[in-house]
Structures are given as structure tokens and as C-alpha cells.
N, C-alpha and C positions, 0 to 999 in steps of 0.2 A: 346423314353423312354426305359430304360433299361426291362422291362416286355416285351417289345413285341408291334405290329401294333393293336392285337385283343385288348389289353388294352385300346391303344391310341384311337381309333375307338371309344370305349366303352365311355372313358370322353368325348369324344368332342359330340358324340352323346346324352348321356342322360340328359343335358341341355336342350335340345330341346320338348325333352317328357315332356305330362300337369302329368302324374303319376309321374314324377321323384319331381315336386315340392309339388304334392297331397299326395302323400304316407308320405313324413315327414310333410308336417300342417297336415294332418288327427294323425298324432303319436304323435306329440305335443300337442294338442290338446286333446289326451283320457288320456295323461299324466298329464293335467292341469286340468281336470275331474276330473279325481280321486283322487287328492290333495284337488279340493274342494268337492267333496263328504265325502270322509275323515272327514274333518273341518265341515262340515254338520252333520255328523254321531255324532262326539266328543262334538258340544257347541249343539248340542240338546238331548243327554242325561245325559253329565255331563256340571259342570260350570270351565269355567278357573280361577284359584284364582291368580294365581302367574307364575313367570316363570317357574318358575321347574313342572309346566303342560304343558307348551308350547314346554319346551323340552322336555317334556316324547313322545309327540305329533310327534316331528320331528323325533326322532331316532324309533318311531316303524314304520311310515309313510316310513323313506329311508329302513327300513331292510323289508318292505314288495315289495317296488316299484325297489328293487336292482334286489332280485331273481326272479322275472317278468320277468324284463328285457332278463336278460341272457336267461331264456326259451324260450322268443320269439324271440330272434339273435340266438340261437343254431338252436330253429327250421328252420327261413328260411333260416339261413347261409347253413345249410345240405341239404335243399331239392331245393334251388334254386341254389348250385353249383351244385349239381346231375341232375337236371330238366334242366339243361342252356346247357350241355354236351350231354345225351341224347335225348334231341330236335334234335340236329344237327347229331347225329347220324340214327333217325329213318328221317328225311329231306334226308338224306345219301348227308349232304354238309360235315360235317367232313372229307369224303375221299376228296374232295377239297381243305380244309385248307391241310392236310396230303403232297399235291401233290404240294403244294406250296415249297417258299424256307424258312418256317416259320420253325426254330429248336424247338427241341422238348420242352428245356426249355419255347420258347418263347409261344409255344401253351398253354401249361399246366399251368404255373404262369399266361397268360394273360385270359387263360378264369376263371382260379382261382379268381383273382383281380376283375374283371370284373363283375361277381358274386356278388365279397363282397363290388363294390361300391357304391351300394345303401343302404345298409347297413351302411355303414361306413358312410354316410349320416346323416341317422336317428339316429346313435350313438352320431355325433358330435351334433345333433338338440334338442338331450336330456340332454347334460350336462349342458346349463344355465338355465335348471327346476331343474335338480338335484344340482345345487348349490343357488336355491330358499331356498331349503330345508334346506339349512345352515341356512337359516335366522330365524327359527323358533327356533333354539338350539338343540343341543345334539347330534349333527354329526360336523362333521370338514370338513374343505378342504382335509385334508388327505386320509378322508373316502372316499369321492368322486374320489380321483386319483387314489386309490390304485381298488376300485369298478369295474371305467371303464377299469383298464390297465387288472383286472381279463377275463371284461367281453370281450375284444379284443381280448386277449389271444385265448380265448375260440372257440367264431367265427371263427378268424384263423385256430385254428384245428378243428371243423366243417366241415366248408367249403371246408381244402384240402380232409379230408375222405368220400366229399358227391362229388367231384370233381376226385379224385382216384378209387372209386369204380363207377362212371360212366364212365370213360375214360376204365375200364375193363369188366366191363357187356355191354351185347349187347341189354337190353332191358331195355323197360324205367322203370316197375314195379319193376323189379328187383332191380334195382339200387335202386328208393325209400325205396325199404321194407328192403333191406340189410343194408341202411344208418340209419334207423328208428330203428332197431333192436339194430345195434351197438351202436347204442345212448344210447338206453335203459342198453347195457350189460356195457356202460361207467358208467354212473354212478349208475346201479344198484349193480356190483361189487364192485364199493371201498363201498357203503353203508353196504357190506354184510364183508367188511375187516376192516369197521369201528368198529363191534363191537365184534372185534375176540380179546379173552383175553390177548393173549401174545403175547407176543413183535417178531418182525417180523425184523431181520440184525440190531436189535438194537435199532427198532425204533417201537411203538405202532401201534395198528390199524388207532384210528385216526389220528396220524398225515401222516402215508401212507396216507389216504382217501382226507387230507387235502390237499396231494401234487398232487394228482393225479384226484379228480371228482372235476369238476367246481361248481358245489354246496356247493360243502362243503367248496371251495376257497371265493367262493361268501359271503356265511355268517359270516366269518372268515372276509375277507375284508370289510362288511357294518359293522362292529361290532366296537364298540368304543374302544378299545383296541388293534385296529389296529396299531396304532402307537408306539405300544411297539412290537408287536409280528410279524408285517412284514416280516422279516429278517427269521423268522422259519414256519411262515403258508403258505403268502403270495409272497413271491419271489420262493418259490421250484415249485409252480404250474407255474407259469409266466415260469421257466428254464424247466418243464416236456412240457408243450402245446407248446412251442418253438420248442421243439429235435421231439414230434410227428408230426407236420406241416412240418419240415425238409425232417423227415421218409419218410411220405407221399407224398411231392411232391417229392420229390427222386425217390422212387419206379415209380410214373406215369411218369418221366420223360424219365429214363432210358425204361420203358417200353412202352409206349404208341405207338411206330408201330410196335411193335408186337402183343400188344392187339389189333387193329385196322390195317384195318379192321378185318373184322369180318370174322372166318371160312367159312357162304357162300358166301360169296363174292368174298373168295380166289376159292372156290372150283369152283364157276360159270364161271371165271374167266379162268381157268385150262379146262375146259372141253369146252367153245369157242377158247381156242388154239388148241384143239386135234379134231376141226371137219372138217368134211370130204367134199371135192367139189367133181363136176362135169365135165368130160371131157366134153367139147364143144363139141366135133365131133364124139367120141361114145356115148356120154350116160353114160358110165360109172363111178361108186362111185373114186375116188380115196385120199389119203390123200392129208392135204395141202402140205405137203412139195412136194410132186410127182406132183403140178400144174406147177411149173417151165422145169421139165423135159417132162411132156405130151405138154406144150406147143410148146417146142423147137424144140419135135419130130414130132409133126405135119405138123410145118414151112416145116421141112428137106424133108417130104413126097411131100409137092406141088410141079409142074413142074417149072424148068428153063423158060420154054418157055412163062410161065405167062398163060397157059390152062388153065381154072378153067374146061373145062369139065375132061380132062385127071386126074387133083388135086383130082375132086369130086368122081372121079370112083375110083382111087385109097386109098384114105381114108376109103372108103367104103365096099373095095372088090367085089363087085356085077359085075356080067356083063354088058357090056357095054348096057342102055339100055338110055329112052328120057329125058330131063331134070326134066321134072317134076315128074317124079317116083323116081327119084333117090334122090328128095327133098324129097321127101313123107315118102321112107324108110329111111331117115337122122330121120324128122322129128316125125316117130314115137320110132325110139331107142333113139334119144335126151328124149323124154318122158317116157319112161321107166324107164332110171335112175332119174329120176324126183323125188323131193320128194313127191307131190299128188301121186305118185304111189307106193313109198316102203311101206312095210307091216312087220311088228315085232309081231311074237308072245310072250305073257304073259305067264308067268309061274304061274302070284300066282289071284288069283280072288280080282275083285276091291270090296272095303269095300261098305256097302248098308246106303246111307246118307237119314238121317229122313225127317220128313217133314219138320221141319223146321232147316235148314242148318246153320244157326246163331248156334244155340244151340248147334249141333251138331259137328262145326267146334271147339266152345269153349270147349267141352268137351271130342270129340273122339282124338283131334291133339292138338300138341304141340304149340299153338295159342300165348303163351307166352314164350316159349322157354324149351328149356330144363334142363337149369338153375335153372328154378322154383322150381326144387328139394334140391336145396342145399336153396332155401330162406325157404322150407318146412321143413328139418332139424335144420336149423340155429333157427325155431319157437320152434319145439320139443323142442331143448334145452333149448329157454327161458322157454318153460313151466316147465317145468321140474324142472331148477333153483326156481321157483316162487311156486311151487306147493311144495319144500323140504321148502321153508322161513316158508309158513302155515304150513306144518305140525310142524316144529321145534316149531314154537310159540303157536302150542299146543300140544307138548308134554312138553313144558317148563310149562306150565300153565298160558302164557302170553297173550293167545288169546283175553281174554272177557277184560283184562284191556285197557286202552285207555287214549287218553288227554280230560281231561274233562275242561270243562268253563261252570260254571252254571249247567243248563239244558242240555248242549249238552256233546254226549259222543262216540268217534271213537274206535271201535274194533282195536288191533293191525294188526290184520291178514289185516286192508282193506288197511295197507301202501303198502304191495307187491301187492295187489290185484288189487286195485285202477288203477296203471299206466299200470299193465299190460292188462286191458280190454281196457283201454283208447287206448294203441297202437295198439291191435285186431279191432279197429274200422278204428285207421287209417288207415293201410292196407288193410283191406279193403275197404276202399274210395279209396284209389291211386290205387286198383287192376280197381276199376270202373271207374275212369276219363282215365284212362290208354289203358281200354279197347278198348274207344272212338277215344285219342288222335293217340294211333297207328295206328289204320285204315286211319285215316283222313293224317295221315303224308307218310304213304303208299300210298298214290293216292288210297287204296279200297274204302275208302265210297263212294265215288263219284260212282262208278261203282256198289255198292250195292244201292244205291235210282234208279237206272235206272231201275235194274231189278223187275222180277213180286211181289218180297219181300214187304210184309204188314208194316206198320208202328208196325202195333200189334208183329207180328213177327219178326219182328228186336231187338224189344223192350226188350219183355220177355225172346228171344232167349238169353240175352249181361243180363239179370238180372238173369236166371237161371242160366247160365253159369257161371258168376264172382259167385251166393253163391256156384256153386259147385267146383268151383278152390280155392276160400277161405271157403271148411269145415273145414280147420285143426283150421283156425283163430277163427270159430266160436263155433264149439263142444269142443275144449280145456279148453275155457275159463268156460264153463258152467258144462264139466266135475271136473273142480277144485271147482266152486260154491258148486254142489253135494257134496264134498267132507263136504265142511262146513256142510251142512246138516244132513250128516252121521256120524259127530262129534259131530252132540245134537248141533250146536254154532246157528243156523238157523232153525227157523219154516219151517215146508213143505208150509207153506200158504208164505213165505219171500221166498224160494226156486221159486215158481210158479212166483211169483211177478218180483223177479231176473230176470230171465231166459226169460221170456214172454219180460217186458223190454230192456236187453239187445239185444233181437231179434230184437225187435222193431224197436230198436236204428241201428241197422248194415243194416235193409233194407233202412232206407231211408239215410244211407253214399253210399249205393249202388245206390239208384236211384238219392242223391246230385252230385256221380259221372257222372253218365251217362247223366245229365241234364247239369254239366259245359261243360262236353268234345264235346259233342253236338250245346253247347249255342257259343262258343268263337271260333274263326278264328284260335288263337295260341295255341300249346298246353303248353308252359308255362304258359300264362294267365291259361287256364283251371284247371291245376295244383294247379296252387297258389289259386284260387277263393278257389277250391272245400275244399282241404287240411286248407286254411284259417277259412272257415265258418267252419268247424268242430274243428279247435283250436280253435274259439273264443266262439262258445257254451260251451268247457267244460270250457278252459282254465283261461277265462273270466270272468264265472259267482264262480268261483270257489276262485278266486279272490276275487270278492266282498265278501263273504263269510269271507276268510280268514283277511280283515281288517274289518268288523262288530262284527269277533271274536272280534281280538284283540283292538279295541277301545272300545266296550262297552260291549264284553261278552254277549252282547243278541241279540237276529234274529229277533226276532217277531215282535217286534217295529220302525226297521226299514229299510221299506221296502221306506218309501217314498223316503228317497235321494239319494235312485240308483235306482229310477226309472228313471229319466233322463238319466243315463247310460244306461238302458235296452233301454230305446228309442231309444238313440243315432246306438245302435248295432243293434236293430230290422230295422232300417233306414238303414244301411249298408248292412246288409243282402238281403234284398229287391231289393238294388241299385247292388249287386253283382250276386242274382238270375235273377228278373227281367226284366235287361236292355234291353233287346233282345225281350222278351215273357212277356210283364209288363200282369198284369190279375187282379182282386178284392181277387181270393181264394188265390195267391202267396202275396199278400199283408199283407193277414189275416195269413197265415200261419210265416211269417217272423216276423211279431211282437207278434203271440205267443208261436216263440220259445224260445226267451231268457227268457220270464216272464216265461215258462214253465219248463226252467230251473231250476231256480232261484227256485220257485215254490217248485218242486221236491227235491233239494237239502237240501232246509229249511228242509222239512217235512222231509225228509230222517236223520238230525242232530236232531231233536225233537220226532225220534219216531214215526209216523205217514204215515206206510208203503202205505195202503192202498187208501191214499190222492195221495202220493206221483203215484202210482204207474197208478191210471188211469189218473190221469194230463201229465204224461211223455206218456203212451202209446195210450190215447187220441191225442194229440198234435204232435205228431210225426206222424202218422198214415192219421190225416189231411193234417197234410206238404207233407207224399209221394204222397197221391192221387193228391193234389193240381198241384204238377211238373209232374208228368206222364202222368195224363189224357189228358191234352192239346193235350201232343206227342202221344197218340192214334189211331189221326184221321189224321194225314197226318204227314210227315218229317220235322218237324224243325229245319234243321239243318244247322249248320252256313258253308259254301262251300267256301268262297270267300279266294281268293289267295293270296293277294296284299305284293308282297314281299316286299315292303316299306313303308307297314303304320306303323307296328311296330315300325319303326324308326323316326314316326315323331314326 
């Protein structure tokens, strides 16, 4: 095939795999969930009279289940083309494909492809649900084409930017948190050029916004009036996610061995060309290039006559004295230059490592690279960005308004606010399964359970350590909260509640991290689990929320037809954390985080901080003890090598 071997390899393989047919029934399946939850929600609080109910039914149902979609193909399109790259990077098998006669086109597009075709899977497994929906009224076939060609689009450019920016960072967090970022500044920015007054080379905010963030193409495309406005919403995004996928694989194409390997590798590299041997017959250091010439000269010294005593004397210099002395002082100047015998003095004093060395390696050295500065800045910025949106929307006096339904009622300030705590969490899960997976792909773990190192100490060393490599992630977020507080928009008593919460929440992405990276043989699985359970706690239950709006305008009432769905997810979580360490308290903690969710959310849409706030930090707080204490008392951790089960 014209992509490359890595592609080929990749379809003929992942037929084989029980996930490759699990992952689309499991997707299918939460699809056709939530169509009859939906229908649940709608004929038990109102009555169907006519058809123009049934189609009001289908067009809110596709414009809720459209932008789902797309969130969850951007999310794992970006993190599992960047997760698929540097896997093989920290395995250090990419300098192998490198060494191969595999061109750079064919590396780049095939692990690109490759990446996105389990995906493209789950896309093509969702279109004849999404054309169920047709049959309910108030969507078309049109909607459905123009939907998925947005949400492809999309993926595609994902995928090359979480695929580009792996094939250029050298570490695996890096990659994730720079992909995550970007994501966020994609569609955060045209949101923020959406609603800039004047017209920008001629053309409005929104319709820039429209050509350029997939969200906005998104809703623009499930909208019934797509069939008129295609031509000016929906083809400029389809031609902009084209030209950046282009960009993108362009750049990693042209670039990718230069990026790779990586500076120490080059440098390691470089400095076993430049060391130094051993004459055989003094003793003496000398360069490698000078072995060719010490040798020669050697030969030239031994006698015609085939003497070895004459050879030995004169190599030596010594006078003539009995064989075995003359071995003796060979055999102690050969040891001299010996490396057990050289000695180099230090100029600068070695650094004094704490007691416990976990901790200390995470926070004195550059454990994560030195990179990490620029994913540090690149945060700054977002904060930055996100903390000007708040203050603008109250100095506008736009803050305390909101979309209201009924009873429920959203601050405007919690739009910018909302997604950017949501991705400080992320981050910091992927800084924590990360933690894990790199040791484990470095051959270190294996060499740290051997040594005197406590389970305790390993533990708390990789959980102090990731909060203190992620404080920008976490003080930022909570510096902006105060802010609200400081603006009268927040009780000191909702400040406390915030704040305590959000902590809450980031300890145990810290320890969900360190429990997958731990629990799983690959570090892509690890990735995907950890990264997974924390999109579908927020992403999920957030979900439910948003189609309880929109069908019936009230919460309170119904709770009962998604509880099946909480089931369903408290069941996956379980089977995700579990599989490895199953326990009773990991059992109880996984089915009451969704409803905890869930829980929290309501109460937080109705007002009711104080409910909210010890359910979320009760429940939480249960789930970290439940997953760490196990790892307390001895290593659980998964070691096993098996370079081909992956592929079975």
C-alpha cells in the first residue's frame, strides 16, 4: 500500500485483536444507550401527541450525540497518535524503524494511519445509529454526511498534530500535555474570535470561527439548515483541517531524523567514538585511532628469529632477566593502565540525595526532560488567556448572567473556567501514568523493586513528586478561582468548597495515574485506561446532564433512566481499574464514582454547594485510599515483557 509496511502490518494485525472488535460493540452499544435513555427521559415526562414531537425529539437527540462524538475522536485521535509514537520512542525501537529502509513519508503517514484506524472503525460503526436517527424526523441524510465528513476532517488534523508533536518531543508527557494544550488553544481561540465585533479581511468573527474550530463546524453541520449553508460554513472547514493535516505531516516528514533521535543519544553516541583503549603491551591509555599504529609497531619490535624471550625483553626494556619476572612486570604495567586503576579528580561536590530517592530524583533532576519548560510556559499562557476571558466578563457585567432552564442557572465566567480546570486535571493524570510508564519502558522499574526501596517509598516518592512537577497545573487554576472570590462573584464558604474539591479531584488523577501505569504491561494501554476513566467521569456524566436539559428542562426527576448508564460506566471502570488487583473497596469505589458525579453536578446546577461538595470529596477520597493502599504493602506491579501479546 502506498502509506508504508507500518500501516500494512497495522490492518492485517488488528483483526486479530479481541479489543479491535470490543472497543466498536462497547461504542455502539453506549450509543444505542443513550438514544433509549433519551426516549426514556422524553415519554416519561412529557407525552408524544404528533409527529412534530417525534421530530423535535430526533433533531435535539442528533445535535447532542453529533458534538459528543467529535470530542471523543479529537480526544483519542490526539492522544493515541502521540501515545503510539512515543511508546516507541521511550522502547527506543523507533531508532530501529529509523535504521530501516522505511522513508520518512512512509514512517510518518503509516504510524499516522495506523493510529487513526481504529478509529475510523468506530466512526464507520456509528453511522447506521446515526442514520436511525433519521427515522425519528428532523434530521436528513444530508445532516448525517456533511456531520461525519466534519467529524473526519477533524480527526485527521488531530491525529497529524498529536503524531507531529510526538515524532518531535522526546518524552512521553510532553507530547500529551503539549497535544492537550493545543487542543484546548484550537478551539479556545476561534471561540474567543467568535465574538470579536468587526469584521476581520471581510469576513466576521463567526464565520472565521466557523471555518476554522471544529465545533463550531460541528454544530453548523448537525443543524438543519445545513443544506442550504454548506457551501459557506461547512466546506471552508473541511478545505482549512485539510491544508493543516497537510502542514503537519509535511513538517514531521521533512523533519523527523532530525528530530530523532534524540540529542542524548547523539551525544552518547559521539563520545563511544572518542574513547580511549589500551596498548596490550604497555599498559598504556592511548586513542582509538592510535590502536592501528601501536599495533603495527609492536609486530615490527618482535624478533625475525621467532624468540619470544628476545620479543619479550625488548618490548619491555628490562634487562635481561628469568621468564617469569619478566611476566610479572608485563603483567603489572598492563594493570596500571587498567581501567580499575585510573583515578580522576572532581572539581565540583556530589549533590546529597534524601532519604527517599524516588522523590528526590522527581524533584532535584530533570526526570522529565528539560522540555518541561516550555509545556510550563505554553500553561502560563493558557492561564493567562483564560483568566483575561473572566476578568473581561466582569468588567463587562456579563459574569452573574448565564443560560438558564427552569431552576438551573450557569455563571458565564464557568464557560472559560469549566474546560480549563477540566484540562489541569488532565495533565495532571498523564504527568502521573507517565511517571510509571517511562520507568517501566526504560528497563528502570525492574531494577527499582529489586532494590532496598519500600513500596511506601516508591509510592509517595512518584506522588509527591508529580504534585510538585505539576504546581503550575494546580495553583493556577485555584489562583483564578480566588480571583472570583475577590470579585464578590463567590462566597468564601464556595471558595473553600472549590478549592478543597478541585484538590481532591487532582489527587486521585494522580494516584488513577500511578495505579494504570503500574497495573498494565503497555504503556499505551496504561495511557489510554487512565486518560479514558477520567474523560468519562467528567465527559460523560456531563453528557447526561446536557440531554436531561434539553429534553425535559428538569434534573431532579430524573435520575432513574440514567441510571442504567451510570451502571453501565461504574461496570467499565471497575473492569478498567480492577482487572489485575479486583478487591470489594475498588468495586465500591467504581460504582460510586459515576453516581458521585452525577450527584455533584445536579447539586452544583440547583444550588446546593454544600451536598455537592462533600459527595464529590467524600467519594473521591474513598476511590484514592481504595487503589493505594493495596500498593502499600508490597509491588504490584505488572513486569511482564511479552513482545507479542499486544498483537494478539
Amino acid at each position: 500500500m502506498f502509506i508504508g509496511p507500518v500501516f500494512t502490518r497495522e490492518a492485517i494485525v488488528a483483526p486479530r485483536r479481541v479489543r479491535h472488535f470490543l472497543t466498536r460493540g462497547v461504542y455502539a452499544t453506549a450509543l444505542l444507550l443513550l438514544i433509549f435513555t433519551a426516549w426514556l427521559v422524553l415519554t416519561g415526562t412529557q407525552r408524544i401527541v404528533n409527529v412534530g414531537d417525534m421530530a423535535r425529539f430526533g433533531a435535539v437527540l442528533f445535535q447532542v450525540l453529533a458534538p459528543l462524538q467529535l470530542a471523543l475522536m479529537l480526544f483519542l485521535a490526539a492522544i493515541q497518535s502521540a501515545s503510539n509514537v512515543s511508546v516507541e520512542k521511550d522502547r527506543e525501537t523507533l531508532i530501529l524503524l529509523l535504521m530501516s529502509r522505511l522513508s520518512n513519508s512512509e514512517l510518518v503517514l503509516g504510524k499516522l494511519f495506523a493510529s487513526l484506524l481504529g478509529l475510523g472503525v468506530m466512526l464507520l460503526t456509528s453511522l447506521p445509529i446515526f442514520m436511525l436517527i433519521v427515522l425519528f424526523g428532523g434530521t436528513s441524510f444530508a445532516q448525517v454526511g456533511w456531520t461525519f465528513l466534519v467529524t473526519a476532517a477533524a480527526v485527521l488534523a488531530a491525529g497529524s498534530l498529536g503524531c507531529t508533536i510526538a515524532f518531535w518531543r522526546e518524552k512521553t508527557f510532553q507530547a500529551l500535555a503539549l497535544v492537550a494544550l493545543l487542543l484546548v488553544f484550537w478551539i479556545g481561540l476561534f471561540e474567543g474570535v467568535a465574538i470579536v465585533p468587526t469584521k476581520i479581511a471581510g469576513y466576521t468573527g463567526a464565520q472565521l470561527a466557523t471555518a476554522a474550530s471544529p465545533f463550531r463546524a460541528i454544530l453548523a453541520a448537525s443543524h438543519p439548515t445545513v443544506t442550504e449553508t454548506w457551501p459557506s460554513e461547512v466546506v471552508p472547514f473541511l478545505i482549512v483541517a485539510m491544508v493543516v493535516s497537510v502542514l503537519l505531516c509535511g513538517t514531521a516528514i521533512l523533519r523527523v531524523r532530525r528530530w530523532n533521535p534524540n540529542r542524548d543519544v547523539r551525544q552518547s553516541q559521539s563520545a563511544g567514538e572518542q574513547s580511549n583503549g589500551i596498548d596490550v603491551f604497555t599498559g598504556s591509555v592511548i586513542g582509538v585511532e592510535d590502536e592501528t599504529v601501536a599495533a603495527q609497531s609492536g609486530l615490527q619490535k618482535a624478533s625475525p628469529s621467532g624468540d619470544s624471550t628476545t620479543a619479550l625483553s625488548d618490548r619491555t626494556g628490562d634487562a635481561p632477566a628469568t621468564l617469569g619476572q619478566r611476566a610479572v612486570a608485563d603483567g603489572e604495567r598492563f594493570r596500571s593502565g587498567h581501567v580499575d586503576d585510573r583515578t580522576r579528580s572532581v572539581g565540583t561536590s556530589s549533590r546529597r540525595v534524601w532519604d527517599n530517592p524516588i522523590l528526590w530524583r522527581e524533584v532535584c533532576t530533570w526526570a522529565y526532560g528539560k522540555k518541561i519548560l516550555f509545556i510550563r510556559a505554553a500553561y502560563w499562557l493558557l492561564s493567562a488567556i483564560v483568566f483575561m476571558a473572566v476578568y473581561t466578563l466582569i468588567a463587562n457585567g456579563v459574569s452573574t448572567h448565564g443560560s438558564a432552564g427552569g431552576t438551573i442557572v450557569i455563571p458565564a465566567y464557568a464557560k472559560p473556567l469549566a474546560p480549563f480546570l477540566f484540562v489541569s486535571i488532565v495533565m495532571v493524570n498523564a504527568l502521573a501514568v507517565t511517571a510509571i510508564t517511562t520507568e517501566r519502558d526504560g528497563r528502570a522499574l525492574d531494577l527499582l523493586m529489586v532494590t532496598d526501596l519500600s513500596p511506601k517509598e516508591f509510592l509517595f516518592g512518584k506522588l509527591f513528586g508529580v504534585m510538585t512537577i505539576a504546581a503550575d497545573m494546580i495553583v493556577l487554576p485555584l489562583l483564578i478561582v480566588g480571583y472570583l472570590w475577590f470579585s464578590n462573584l463567590i462566597s468564601l464558604e464556595n471558595l473553600f468548597y472549590l478549592s478543597v474539591g478541585f484538590l481532591s479531584v487532582n489527587v486521585f488523577g494522580i494516584v488513577l495515574g500511578i495505579h494504570c501505569g503500574m497495573s498494565y504491561n503497555f504503556s499505551r494501554q496504561a495511557i489510554s485506561v487512565s486518560l479514558g476513566t477520567v474523560f468519562f467521569l467528567f465527559l460523560g456524566v456531563v453528557t447526561s446532564m446536557v440531554m436531561m436539559v434539553s429534553f425535559t428542562g428538569s434534573v431532579e426527576a430524573q435520575f432513574g433512566p440514567f441510571l442504567a448508564c451510570l451502571v453501565g460506566g461504574a461496570i467499565g471502570i471497575y473492569v478498567a481499574l480492577g482487572w489485575n488487583s479486583p478487591s470489594s473497596a475498588l468495586a465500591l469505589a467504581s460504582a460510586a464514582l459515576p453516581l458521585a458525579m452525577f450527584y455533584s453536578i445536579t447539586s452544583l446546577l440547583m444550588g446546593n454547594y454544600l451536598s455537592a461538595f462533600i459527595v464529590m470529596t467524600g467519594v473521591y477520597s474513598y476511590a484514592t485510599v481504595a487503589i493505594i493502599l493495596p500498593r502499600l504493602t508490597e509491588f504490584l506491579v505488572s513486569t511482564r515483557r511479552l513482545k507479542t501479546a499486544e498483537d494478539d
